[in-house]
N, C-alpha and C positions, 0 to 999 in steps of 0.2 A: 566164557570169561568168568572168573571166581569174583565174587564181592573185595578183594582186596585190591584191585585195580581200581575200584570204585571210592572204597576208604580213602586210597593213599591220594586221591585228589581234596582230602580237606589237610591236608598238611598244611600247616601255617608259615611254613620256611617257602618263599619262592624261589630260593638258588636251588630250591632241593630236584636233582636229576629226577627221582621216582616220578614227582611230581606233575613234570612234562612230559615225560614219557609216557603215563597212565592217561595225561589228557591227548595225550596224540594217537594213542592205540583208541580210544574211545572215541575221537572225533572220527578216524578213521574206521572204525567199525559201523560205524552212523549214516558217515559220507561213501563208503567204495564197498561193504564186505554186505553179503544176502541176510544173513539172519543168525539171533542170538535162540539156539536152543536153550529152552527152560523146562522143569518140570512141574508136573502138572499135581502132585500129589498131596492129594489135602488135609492130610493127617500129621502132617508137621509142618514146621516151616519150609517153605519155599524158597526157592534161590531169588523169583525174585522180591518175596518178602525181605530175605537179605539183601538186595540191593535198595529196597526202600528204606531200610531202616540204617544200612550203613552210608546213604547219600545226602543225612539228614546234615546242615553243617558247612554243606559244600553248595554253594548254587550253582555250580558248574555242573557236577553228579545229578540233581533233581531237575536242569533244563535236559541236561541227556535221555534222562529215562522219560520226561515227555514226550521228546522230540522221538522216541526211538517206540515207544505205543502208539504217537501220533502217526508215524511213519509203515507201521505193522510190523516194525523190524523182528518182534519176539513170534517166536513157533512154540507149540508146547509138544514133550513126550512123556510119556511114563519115566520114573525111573529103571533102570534094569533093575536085577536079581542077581547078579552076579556080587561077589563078594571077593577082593582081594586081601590077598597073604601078608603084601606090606601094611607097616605099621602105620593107618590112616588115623587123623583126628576124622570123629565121627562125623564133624558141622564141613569137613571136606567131602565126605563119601560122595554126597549129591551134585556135587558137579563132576564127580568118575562114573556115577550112574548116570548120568542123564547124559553126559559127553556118549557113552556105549549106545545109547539111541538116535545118536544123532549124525547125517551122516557124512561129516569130517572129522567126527570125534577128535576135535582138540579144545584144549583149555589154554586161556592165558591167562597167565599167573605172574605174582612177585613172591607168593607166598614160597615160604623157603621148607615147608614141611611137603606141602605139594611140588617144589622142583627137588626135592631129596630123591622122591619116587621116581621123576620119569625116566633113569635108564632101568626101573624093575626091570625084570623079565617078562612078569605075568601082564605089565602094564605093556610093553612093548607086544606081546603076544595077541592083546587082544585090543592092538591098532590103535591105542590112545596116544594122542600128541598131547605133551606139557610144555610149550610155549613160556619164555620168559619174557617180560615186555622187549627185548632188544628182537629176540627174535621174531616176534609178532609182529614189529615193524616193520621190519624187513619182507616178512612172509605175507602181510594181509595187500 
């Protein structure tokens, strides 16, 4: 799961659909689904340093990621080495490298630069699922 399912839970709008749908994929990753691959790699930020600093805001995001350390929910992997053809923002690569270690390799997302990519080829080729929250709901 990318830090923007996390962000999008401090939206200030309650009618907002994102809104409840990123708390219901996250309650539901908490309550039903095995574990949140992360990576382990100390020389930049971290995914889940992105989820601490983008849950700041939100008390719903900062009881989650308690409950989800409390819980043991996070595994760590390396990042891969693998490098893709599409046109990635860089602060995305790490959740396509760490999804490649991990093994259901999927991501869920709202971010619209990471669901541009998931019919790539190269991403399709090498087993990544990009999950939008409607699908994730469905799927977890």
């Amino acid at each position: 799961m990318d830090a923007w399912v996390i962000a999008t839970t401090k939206d200030r709008n309650p009618q907002s659909e994102a809104v409840w749908k990123a708390a219901e994929v996250m309650s539901k990753i908490l309550r039903v689904c095995h574990k949140i691959v992360l990576d382990c790699d100390g020389t930049r930020e971290t995914i889940l340093d992105e989820y601490e600093r983008v849950a700041k805001g939100s008390q719903f995001a900062q009881q989650w990621l308690i409950a989800m350390k409390t819980k043991g929910k996070f595994v760590y992997r390396s990042r891969s080495v693998v490098t893709f053809q599409a046109l990635i923002d860089v602060d995305d690569l790490k959740y396509l490298q760490t999804a490649m270690n991990s093994p259901h390799k999927k991501i869920i997302t709202g971010d619209s630069d990471l669901l541009a990519i998931a019919d790539d080829h190269q991403i399709r080729a090498e087993g990544l699922d990009i999950w939008p929250l409607d699908e994730a709901l469905t799927k977890l």
